[in-house]
ROVEX-924206 format. One record per residue (C-alpha): x, y, z; residue in three letters. Coordinates in steps of 0.001 Angstrom, whole numbers, plus 500000, padded with zeros to 6 digits. Example, Ala and Ser with C-alpha at 12.3 -4.5 7.8 and 13.67 -1.06 7.14 Angstrom:
2
512300495500507800ALA 513670498940507140SER 
***
This chain:
75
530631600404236196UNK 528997603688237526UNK 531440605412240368UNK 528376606577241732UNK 527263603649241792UNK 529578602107243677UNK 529674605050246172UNK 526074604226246896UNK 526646600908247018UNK 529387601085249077UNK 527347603802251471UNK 524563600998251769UNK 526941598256252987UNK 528690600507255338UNK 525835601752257340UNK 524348597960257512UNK 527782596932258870UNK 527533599908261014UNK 523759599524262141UNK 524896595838262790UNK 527629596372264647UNK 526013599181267281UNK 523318596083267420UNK 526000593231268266UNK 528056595953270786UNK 525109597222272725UNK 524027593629272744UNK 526986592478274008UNK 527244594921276648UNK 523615594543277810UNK 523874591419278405UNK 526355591071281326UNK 525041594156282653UNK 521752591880283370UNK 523432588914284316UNK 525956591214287148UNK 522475593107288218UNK 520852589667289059UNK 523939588355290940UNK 524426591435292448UNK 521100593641293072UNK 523092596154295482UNK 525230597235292605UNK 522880597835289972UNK 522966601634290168UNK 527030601541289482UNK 525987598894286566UNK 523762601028284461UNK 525621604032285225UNK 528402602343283428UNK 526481600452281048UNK 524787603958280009UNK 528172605517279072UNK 529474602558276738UNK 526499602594274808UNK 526290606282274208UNK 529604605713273605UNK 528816602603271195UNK 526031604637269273UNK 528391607620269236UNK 530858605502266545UNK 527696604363264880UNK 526995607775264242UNK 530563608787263037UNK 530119605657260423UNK 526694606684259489UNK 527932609984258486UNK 530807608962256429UNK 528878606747254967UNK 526561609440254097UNK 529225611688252976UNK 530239608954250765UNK 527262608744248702UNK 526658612266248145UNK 530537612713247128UNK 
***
């Protein structure tokens, strides 16, 4: 088989599996952030504020993946 080939193959699955992991992470994170905002309306400001910074932080590893998988087709 091709070695390109299976660069661009393997670029393809990595940025699904990253694409669907940022998805299940930020998912996972919004999700208690909603449920601690309705028992607790007071705290909602510290809740986002913190729920803000692990999803930039989430979609900053996405990135990082993204581009190595983009380096790895173009290798």
């Amino acid at each position: 088989m091709d070695p390109t080939a299976l660069a661009w193959l393997g670029a393809g699955l990595g940025a699904g599996l990253v694409a669907l992991g940022a998805g299940l992470g930020i998912g996972r994170l919004a999700g208690p952030a909603m449920e601690g905002t309705a028992r607790q309306p007071e705290a909602t400001n510290d809740i986002r504020t913190t729920m803000i910074i692990a999803a930039a932080l989430i979609e900053g590893v996405a990135l990082f993946g993204l581009v190595i998988a983009i380096i790895l087709a173009f290798k």
